[in-house]
Biopython code that builds the backbone (N, CA, C, O; Angstrom):
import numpy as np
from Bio.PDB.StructureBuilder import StructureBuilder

atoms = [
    (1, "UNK", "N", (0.840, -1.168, 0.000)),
    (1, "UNK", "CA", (0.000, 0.000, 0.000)),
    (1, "UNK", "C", (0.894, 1.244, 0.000)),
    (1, "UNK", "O", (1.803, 1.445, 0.806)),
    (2, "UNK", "N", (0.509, 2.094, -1.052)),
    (2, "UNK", "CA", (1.436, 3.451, -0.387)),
    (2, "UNK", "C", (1.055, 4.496, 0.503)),
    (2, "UNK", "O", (-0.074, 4.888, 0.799)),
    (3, "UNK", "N", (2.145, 4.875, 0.873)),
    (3, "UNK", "CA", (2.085, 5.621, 2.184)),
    (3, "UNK", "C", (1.731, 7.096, 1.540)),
    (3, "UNK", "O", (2.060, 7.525, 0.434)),
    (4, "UNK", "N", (0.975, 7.726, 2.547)),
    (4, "UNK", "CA", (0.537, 8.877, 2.852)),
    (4, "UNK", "C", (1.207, 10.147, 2.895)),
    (4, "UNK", "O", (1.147, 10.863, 3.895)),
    (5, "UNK", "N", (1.867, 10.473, 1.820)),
    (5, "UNK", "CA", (2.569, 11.995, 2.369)),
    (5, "UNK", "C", (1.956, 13.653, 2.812)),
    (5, "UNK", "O", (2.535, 14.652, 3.239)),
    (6, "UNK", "N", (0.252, 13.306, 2.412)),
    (6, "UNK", "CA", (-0.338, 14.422, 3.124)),
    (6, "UNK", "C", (-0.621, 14.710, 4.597)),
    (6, "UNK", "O", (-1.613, 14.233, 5.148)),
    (7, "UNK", "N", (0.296, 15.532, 5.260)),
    (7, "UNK", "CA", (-0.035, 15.507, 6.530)),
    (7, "UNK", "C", (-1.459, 16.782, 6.953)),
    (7, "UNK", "O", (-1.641, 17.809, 6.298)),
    (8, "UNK", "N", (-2.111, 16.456, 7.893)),
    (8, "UNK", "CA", (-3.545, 17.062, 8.009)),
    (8, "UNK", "C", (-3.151, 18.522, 8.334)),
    (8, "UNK", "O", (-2.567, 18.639, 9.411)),
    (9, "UNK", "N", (-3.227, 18.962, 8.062)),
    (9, "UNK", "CA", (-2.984, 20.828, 8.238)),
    (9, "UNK", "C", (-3.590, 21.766, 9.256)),
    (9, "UNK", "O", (-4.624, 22.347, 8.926)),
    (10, "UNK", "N", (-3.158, 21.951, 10.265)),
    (10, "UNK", "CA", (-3.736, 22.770, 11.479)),
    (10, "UNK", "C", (-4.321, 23.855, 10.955)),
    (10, "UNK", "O", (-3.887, 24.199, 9.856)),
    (11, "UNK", "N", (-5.384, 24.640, 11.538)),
    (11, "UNK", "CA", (-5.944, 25.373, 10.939)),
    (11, "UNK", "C", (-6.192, 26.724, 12.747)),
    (11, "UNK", "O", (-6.545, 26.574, 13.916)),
    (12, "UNK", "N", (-5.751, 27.814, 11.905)),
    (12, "UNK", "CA", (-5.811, 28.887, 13.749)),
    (12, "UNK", "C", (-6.528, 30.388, 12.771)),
    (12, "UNK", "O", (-5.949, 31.039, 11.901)),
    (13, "UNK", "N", (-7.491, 30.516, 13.137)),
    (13, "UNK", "CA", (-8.013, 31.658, 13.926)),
    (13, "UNK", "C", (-7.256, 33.275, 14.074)),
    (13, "UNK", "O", (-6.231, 33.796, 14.512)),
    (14, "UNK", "N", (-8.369, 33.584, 13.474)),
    (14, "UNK", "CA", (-6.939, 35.537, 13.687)),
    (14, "UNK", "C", (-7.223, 35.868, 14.577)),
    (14, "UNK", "O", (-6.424, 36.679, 15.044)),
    (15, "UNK", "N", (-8.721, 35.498, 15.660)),
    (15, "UNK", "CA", (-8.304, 35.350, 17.184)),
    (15, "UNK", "C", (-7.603, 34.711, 17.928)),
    (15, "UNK", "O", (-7.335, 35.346, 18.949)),
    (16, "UNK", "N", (-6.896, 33.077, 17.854)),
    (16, "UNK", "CA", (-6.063, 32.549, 18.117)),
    (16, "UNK", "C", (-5.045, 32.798, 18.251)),
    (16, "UNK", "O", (-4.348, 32.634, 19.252)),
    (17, "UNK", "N", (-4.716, 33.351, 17.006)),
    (17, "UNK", "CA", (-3.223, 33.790, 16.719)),
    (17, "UNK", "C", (-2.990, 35.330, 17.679)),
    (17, "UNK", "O", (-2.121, 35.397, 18.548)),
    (18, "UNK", "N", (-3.904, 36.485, 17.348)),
    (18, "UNK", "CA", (-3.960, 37.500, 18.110)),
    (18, "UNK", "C", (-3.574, 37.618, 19.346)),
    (18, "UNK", "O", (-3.058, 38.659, 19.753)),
    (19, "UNK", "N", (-3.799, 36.421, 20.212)),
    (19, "UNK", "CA", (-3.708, 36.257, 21.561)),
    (19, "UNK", "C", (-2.050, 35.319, 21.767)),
    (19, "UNK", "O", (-1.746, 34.694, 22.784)),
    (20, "UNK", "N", (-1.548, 35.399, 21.043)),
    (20, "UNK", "CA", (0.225, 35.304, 20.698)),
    (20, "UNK", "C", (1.230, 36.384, 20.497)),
    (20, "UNK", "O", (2.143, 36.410, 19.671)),
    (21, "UNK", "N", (0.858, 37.405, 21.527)),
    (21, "UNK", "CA", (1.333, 38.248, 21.123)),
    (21, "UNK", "C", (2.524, 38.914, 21.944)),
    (21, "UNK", "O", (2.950, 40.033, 21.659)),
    (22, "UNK", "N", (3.030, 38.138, 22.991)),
    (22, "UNK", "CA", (4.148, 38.499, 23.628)),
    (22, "UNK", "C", (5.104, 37.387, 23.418)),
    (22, "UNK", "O", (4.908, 36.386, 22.729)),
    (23, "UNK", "N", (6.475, 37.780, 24.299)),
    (23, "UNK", "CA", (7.526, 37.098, 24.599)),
    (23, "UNK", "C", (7.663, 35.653, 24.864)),
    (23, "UNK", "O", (8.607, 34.932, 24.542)),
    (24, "UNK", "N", (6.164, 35.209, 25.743)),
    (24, "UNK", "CA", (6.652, 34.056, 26.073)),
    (24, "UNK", "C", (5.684, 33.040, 25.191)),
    (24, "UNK", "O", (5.617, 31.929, 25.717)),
    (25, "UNK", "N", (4.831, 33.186, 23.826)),
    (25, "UNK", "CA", (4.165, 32.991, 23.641)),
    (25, "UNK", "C", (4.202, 34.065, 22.324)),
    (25, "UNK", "O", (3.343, 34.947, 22.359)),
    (26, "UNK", "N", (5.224, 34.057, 21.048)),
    (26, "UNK", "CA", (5.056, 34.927, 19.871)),
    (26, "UNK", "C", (4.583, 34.040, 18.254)),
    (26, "UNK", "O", (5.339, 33.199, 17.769)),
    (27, "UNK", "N", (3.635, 34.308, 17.794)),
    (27, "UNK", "CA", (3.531, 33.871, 17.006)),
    (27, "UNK", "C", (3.093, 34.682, 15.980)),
    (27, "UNK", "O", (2.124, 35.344, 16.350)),
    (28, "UNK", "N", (3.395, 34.882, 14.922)),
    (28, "UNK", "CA", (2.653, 35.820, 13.568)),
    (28, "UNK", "C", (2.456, 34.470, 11.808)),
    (28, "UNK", "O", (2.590, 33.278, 11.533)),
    (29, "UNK", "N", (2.002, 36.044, 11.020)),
    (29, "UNK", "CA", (1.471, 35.134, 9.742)),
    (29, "UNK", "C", (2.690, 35.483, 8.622)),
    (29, "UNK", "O", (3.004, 36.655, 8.418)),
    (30, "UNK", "N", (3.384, 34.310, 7.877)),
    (30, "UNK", "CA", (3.479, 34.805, 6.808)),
    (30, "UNK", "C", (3.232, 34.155, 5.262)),
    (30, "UNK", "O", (3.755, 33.112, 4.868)),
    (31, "UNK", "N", (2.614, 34.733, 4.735)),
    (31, "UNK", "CA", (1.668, 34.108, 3.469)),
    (31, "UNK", "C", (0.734, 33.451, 3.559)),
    (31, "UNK", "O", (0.372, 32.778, 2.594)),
    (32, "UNK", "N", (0.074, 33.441, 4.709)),
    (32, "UNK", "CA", (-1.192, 32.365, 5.582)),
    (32, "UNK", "C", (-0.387, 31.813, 6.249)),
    (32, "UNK", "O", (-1.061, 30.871, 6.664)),
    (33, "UNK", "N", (0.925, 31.654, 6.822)),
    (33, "UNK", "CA", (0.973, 30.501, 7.427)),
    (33, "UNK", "C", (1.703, 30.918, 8.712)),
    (33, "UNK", "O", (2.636, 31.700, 8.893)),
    (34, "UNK", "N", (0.857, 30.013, 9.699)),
    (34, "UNK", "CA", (1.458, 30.388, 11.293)),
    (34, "UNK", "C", (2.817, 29.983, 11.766)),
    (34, "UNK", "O", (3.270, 28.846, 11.634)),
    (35, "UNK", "N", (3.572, 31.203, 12.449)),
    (35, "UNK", "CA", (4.962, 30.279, 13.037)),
    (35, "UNK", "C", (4.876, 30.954, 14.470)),
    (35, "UNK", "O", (4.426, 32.013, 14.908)),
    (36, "UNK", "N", (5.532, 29.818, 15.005)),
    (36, "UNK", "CA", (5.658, 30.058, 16.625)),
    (36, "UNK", "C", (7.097, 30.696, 16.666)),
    (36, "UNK", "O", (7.865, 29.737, 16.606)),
    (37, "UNK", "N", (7.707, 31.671, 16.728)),
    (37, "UNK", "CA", (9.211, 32.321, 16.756)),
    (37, "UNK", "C", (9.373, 32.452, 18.427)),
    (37, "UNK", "O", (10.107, 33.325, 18.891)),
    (38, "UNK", "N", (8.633, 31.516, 19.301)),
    (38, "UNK", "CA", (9.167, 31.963, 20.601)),
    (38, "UNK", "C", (10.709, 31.514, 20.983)),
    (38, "UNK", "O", (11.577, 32.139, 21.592)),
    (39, "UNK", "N", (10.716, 30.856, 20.690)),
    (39, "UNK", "CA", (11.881, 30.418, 20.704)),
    (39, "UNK", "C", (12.956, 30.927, 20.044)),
    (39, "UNK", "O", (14.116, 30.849, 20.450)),
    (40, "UNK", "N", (12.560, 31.505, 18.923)),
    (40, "UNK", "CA", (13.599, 32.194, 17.528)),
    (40, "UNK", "C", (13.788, 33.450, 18.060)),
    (40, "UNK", "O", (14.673, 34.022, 17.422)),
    (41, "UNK", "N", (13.178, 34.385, 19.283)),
    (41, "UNK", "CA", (13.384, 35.416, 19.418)),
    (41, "UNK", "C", (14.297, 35.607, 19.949)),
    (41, "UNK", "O", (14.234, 36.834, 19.870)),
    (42, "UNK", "N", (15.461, 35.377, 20.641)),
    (42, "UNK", "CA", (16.764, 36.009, 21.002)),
    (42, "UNK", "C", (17.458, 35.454, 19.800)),
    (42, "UNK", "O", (17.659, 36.565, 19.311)),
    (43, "UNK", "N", (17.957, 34.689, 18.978)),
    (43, "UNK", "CA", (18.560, 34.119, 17.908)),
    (43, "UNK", "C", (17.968, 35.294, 16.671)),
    (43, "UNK", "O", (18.397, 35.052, 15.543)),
    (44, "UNK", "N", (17.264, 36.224, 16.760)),
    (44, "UNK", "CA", (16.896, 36.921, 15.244)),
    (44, "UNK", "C", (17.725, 37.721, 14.895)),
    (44, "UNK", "O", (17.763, 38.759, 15.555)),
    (45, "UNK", "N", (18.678, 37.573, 13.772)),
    (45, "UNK", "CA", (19.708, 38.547, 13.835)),
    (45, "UNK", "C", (19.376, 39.996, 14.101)),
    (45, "UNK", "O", (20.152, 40.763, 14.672)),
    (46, "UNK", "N", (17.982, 40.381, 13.581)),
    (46, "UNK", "CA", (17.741, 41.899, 13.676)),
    (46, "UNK", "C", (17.054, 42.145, 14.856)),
    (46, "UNK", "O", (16.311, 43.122, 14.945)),
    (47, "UNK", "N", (17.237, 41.276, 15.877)),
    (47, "UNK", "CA", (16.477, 41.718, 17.163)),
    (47, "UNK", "C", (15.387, 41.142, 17.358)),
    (47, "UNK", "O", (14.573, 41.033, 16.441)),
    (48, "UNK", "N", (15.102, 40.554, 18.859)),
    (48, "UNK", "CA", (13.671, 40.494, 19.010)),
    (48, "UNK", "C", (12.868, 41.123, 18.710)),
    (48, "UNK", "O", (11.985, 40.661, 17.987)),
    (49, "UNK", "N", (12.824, 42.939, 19.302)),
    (49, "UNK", "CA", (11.811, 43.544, 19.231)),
    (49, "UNK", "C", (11.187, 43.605, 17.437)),
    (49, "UNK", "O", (9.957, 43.594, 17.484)),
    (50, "UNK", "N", (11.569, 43.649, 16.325)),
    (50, "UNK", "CA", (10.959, 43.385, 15.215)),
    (50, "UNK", "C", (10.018, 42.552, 15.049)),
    (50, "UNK", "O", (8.980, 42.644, 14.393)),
    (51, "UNK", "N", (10.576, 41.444, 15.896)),
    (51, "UNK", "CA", (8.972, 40.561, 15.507)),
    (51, "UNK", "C", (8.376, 40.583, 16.957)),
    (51, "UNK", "O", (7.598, 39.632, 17.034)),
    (52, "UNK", "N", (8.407, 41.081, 17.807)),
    (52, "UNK", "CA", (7.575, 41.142, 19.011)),
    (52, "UNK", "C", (6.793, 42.593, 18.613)),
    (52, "UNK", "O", (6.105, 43.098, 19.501)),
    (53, "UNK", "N", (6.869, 43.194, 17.460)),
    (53, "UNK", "CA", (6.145, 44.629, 16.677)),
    (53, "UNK", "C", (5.005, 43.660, 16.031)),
    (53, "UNK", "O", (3.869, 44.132, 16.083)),
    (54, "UNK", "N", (5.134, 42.401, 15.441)),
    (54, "UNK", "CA", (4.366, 42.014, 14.611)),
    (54, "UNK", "C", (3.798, 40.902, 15.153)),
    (54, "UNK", "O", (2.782, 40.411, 14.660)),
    (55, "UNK", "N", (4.401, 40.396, 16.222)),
    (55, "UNK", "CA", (3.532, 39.184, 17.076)),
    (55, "UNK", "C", (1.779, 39.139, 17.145)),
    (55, "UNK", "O", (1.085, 40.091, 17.500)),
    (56, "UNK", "N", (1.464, 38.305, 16.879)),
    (56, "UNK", "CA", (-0.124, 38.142, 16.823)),
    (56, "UNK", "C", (-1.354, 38.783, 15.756)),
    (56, "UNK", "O", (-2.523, 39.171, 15.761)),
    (57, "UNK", "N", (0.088, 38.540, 14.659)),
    (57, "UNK", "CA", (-0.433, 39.462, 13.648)),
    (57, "UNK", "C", (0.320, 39.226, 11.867)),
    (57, "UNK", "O", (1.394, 38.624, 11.906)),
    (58, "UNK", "N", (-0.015, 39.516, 10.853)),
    (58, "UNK", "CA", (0.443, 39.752, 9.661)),
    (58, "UNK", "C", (1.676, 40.261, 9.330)),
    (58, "UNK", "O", (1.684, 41.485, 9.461)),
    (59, "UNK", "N", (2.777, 39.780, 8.933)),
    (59, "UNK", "CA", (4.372, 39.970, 8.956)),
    (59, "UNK", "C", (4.527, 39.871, 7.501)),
    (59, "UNK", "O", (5.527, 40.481, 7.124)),
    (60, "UNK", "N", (3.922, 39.350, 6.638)),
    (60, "UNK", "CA", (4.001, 39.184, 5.653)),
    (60, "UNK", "C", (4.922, 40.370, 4.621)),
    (60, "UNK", "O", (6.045, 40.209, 4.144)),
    (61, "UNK", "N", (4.278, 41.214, 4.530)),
    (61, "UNK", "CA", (4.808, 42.522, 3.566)),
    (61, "UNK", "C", (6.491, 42.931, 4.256)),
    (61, "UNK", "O", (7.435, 43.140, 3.494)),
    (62, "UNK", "N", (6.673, 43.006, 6.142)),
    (62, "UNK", "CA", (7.865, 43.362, 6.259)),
    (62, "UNK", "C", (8.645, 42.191, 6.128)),
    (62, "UNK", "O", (9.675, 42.433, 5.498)),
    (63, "UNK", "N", (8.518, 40.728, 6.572)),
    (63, "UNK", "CA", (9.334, 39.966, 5.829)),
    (63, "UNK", "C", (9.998, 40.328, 4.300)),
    (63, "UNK", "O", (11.183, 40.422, 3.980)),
    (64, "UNK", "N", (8.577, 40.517, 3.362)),
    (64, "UNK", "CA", (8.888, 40.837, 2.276)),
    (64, "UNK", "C", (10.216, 41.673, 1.862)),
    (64, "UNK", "O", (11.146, 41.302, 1.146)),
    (65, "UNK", "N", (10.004, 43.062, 2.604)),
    (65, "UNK", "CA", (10.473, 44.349, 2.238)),
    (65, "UNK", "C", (11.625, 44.251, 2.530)),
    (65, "UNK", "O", (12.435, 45.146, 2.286)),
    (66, "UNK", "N", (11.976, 42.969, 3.204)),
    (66, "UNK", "CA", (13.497, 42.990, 3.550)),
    (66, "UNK", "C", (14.436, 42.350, 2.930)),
    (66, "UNK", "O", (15.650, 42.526, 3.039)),
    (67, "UNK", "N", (13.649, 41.296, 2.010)),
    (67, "UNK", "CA", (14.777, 40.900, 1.078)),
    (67, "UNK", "C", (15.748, 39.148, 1.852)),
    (67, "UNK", "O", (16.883, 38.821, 1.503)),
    (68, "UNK", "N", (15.037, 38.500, 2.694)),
    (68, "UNK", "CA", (15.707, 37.969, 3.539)),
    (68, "UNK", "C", (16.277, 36.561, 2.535)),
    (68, "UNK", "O", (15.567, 36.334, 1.556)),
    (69, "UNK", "N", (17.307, 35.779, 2.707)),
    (69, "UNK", "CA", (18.280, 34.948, 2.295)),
    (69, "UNK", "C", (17.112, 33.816, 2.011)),
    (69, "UNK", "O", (15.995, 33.592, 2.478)),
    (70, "UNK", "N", (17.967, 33.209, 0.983)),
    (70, "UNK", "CA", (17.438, 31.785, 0.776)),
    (70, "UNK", "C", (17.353, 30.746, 2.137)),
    (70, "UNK", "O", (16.457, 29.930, 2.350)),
    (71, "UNK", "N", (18.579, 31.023, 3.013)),
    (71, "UNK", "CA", (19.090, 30.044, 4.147)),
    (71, "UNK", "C", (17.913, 30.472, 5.349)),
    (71, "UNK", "O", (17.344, 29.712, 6.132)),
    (72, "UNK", "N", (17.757, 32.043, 5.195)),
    (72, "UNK", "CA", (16.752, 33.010, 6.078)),
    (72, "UNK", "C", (15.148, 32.127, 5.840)),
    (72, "UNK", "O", (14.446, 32.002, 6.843)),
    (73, "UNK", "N", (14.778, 31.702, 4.855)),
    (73, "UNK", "CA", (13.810, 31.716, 4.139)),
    (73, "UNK", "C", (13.231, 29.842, 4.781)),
    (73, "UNK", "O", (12.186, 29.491, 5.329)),
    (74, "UNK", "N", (14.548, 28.995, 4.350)),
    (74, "UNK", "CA", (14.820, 27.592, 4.912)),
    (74, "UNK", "C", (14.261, 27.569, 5.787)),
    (74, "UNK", "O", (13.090, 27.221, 5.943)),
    (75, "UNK", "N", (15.359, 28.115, 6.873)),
    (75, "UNK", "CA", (14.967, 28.637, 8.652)),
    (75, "UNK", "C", (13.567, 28.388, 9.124)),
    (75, "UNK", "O", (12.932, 27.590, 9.814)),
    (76, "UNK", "N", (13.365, 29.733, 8.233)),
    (76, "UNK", "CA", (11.620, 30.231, 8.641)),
    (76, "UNK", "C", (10.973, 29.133, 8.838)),
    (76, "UNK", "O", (10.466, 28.875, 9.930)),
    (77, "UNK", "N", (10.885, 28.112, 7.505)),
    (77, "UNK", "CA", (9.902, 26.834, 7.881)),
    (77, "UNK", "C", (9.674, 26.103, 8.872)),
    (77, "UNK", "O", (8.574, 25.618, 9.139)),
    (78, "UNK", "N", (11.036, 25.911, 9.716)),
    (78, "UNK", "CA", (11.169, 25.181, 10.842)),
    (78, "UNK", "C", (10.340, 25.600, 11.722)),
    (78, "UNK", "O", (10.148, 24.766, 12.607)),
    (79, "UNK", "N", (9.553, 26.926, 11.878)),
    (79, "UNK", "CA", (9.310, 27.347, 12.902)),
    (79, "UNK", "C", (7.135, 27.305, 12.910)),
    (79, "UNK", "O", (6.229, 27.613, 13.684)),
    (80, "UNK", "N", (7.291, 26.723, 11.520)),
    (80, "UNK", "CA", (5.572, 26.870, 10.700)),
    (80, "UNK", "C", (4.655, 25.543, 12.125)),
    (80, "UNK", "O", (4.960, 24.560, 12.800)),
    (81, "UNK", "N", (3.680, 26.278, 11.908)),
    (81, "UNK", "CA", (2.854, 25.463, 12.966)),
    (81, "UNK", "C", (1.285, 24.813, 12.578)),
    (81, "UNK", "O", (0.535, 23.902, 12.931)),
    (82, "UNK", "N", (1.337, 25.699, 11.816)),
    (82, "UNK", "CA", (-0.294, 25.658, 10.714)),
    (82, "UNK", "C", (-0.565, 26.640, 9.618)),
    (82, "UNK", "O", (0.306, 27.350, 9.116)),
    (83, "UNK", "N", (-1.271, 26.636, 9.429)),
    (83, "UNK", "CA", (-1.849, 28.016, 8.549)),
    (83, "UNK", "C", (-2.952, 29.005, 9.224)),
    (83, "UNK", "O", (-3.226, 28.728, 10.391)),
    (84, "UNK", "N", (-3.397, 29.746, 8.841)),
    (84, "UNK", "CA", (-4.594, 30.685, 8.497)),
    (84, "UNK", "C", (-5.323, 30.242, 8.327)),
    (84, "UNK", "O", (-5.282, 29.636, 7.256)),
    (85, "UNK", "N", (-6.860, 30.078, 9.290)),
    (85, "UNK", "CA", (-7.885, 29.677, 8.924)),
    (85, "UNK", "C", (-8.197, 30.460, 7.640)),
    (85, "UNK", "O", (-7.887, 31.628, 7.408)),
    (86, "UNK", "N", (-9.065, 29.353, 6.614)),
    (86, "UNK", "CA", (-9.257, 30.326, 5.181)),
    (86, "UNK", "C", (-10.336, 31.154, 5.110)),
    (86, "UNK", "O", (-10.391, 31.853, 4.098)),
    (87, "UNK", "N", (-11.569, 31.308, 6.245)),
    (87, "UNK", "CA", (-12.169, 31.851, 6.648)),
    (87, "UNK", "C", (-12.083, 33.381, 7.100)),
    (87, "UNK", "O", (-12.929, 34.269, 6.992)),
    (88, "UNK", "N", (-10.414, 33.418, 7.798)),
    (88, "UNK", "CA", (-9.925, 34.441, 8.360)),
    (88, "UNK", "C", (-8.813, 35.418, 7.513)),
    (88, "UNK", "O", (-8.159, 36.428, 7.772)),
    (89, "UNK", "N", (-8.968, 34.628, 6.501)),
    (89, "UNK", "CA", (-7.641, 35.015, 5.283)),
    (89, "UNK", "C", (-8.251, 36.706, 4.533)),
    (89, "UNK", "O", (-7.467, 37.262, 3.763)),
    (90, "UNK", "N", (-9.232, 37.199, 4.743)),
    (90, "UNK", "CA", (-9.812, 38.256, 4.432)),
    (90, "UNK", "C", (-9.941, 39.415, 5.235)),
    (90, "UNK", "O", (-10.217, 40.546, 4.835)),
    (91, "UNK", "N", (-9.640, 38.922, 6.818)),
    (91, "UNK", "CA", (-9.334, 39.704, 7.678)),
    (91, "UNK", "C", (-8.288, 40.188, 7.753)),
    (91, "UNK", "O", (-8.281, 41.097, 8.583)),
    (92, "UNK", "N", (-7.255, 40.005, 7.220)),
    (92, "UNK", "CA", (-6.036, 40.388, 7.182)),
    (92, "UNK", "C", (-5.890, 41.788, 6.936)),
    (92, "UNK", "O", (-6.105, 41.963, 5.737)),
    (93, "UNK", "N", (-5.533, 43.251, 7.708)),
    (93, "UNK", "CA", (-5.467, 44.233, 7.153)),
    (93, "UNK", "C", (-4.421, 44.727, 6.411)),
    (93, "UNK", "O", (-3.510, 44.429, 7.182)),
    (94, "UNK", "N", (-3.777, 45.366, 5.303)),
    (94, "UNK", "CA", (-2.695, 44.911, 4.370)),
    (94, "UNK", "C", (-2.716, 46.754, 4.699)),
    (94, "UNK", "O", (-3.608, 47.542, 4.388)),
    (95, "UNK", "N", (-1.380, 47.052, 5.436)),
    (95, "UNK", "CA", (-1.103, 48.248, 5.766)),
    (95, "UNK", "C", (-0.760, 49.456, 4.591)),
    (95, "UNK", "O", (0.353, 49.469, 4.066)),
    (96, "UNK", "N", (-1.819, 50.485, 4.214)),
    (96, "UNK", "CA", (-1.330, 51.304, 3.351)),
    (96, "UNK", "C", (-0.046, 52.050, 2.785)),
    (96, "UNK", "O", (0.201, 53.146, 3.287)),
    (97, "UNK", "N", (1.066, 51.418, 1.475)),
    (97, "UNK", "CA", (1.796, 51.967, 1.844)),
    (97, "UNK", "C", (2.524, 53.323, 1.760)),
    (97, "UNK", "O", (2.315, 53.701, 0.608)),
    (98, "UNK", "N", (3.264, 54.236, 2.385)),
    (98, "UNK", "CA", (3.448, 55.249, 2.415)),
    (98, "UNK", "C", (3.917, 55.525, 1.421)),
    (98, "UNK", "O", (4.251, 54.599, 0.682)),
    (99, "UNK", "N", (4.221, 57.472, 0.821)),
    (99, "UNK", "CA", (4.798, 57.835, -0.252)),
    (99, "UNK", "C", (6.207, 57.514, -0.181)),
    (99, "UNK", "O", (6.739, 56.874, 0.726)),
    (100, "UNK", "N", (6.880, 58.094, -1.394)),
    (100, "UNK", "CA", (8.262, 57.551, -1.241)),
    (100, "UNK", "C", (8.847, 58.573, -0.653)),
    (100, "UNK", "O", (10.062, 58.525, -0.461)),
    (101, "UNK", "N", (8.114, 59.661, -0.266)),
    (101, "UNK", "CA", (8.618, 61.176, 0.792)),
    (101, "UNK", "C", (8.875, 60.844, 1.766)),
    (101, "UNK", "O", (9.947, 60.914, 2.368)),
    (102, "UNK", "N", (7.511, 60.263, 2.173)),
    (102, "UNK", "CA", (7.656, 59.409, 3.710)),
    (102, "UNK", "C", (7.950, 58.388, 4.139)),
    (102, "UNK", "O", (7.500, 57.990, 5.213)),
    (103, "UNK", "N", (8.839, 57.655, 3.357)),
    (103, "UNK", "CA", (8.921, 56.570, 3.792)),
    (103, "UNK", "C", (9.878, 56.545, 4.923)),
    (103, "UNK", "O", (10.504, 57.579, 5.158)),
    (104, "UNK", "N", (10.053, 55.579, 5.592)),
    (104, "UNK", "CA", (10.999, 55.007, 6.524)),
    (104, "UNK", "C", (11.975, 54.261, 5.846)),
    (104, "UNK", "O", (11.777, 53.099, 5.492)),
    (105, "UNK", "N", (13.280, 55.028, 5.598)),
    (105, "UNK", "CA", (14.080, 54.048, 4.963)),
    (105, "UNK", "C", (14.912, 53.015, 5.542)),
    (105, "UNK", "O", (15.599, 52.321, 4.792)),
    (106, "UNK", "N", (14.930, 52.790, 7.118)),
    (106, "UNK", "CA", (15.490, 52.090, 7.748)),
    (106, "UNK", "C", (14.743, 50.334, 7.600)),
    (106, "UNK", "O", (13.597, 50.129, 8.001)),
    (107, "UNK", "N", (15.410, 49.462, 7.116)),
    (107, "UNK", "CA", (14.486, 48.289, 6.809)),
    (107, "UNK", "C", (14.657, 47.560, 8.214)),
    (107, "UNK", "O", (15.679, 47.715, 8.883)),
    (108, "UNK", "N", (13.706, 46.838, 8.577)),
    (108, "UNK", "CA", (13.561, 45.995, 9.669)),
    (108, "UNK", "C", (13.826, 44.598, 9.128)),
    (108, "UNK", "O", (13.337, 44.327, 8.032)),
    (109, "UNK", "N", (14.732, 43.440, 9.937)),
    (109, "UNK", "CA", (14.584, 42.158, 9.686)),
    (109, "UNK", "C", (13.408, 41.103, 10.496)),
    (109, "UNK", "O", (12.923, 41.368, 11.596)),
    (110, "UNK", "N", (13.013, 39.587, 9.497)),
    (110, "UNK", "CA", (11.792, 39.517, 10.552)),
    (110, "UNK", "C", (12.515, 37.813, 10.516)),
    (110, "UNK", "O", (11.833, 37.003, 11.145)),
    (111, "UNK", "N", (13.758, 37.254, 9.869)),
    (111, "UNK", "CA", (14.723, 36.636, 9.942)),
    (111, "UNK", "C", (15.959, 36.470, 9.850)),
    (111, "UNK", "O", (16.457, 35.377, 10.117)),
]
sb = StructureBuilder()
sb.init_structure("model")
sb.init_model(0)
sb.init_chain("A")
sb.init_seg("    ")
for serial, (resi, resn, name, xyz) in enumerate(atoms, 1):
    if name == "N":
        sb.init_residue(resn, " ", resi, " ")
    sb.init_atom(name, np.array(xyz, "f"), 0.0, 1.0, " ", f" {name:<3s}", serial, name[0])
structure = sb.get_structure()
């Protein structure tokens, strides 16, 4: 018989996740998908506080904006726990982004 390589896919809540939002207990989204970084937070090269900004919440775009490594990228997976309920995938608020006057040119890392 062959074996099964679909494993069943956890499914969390943007209230679930919301309530992940500190130090001992950090978790955020990126591309739908949940990671627990409690553990990853003293190890982040760019600092805890970057992703304790985005804990319990959508990381997606500043991951993005930063450009992070293939090896950065690897990493990340290790830390995946489930996804985005697909229910909740619309709640997501996708932060307006600023002019290029105003921008903040200092980039944040989120691996």
């Amino acid at each position: 018989m062959a074996e099964q390589s679909d494993q069943t896919v956890k499914y969390y809540t943007l209230e679930e996740i919301q309530k992940h939002n500190h130090s001992k207990s950090t978790w955020l989204i990126l591309h739908h998908k949940v990671y627990d970084l409690t553990k990853f937070l003293e190890e982040h090269p760019g600092g805890e506080e970057v992703l304790r900004e985005k804990a319990g919440g959508d990381a997606t775009e500043n991951f993005e904006d930063v450009g992070h490594s293939t090896d950065a990228r690897e990493l990340s997976k290790t830390y995946i726990i489930g996804e985005l309920h697909p229910d909740d995938r619309s709640k997501i608020i996708k932060p307006s982004r600023p002019s290029r006057e105003g921008e903040n040119s200092e980039a944040q890392t989120l691996f």
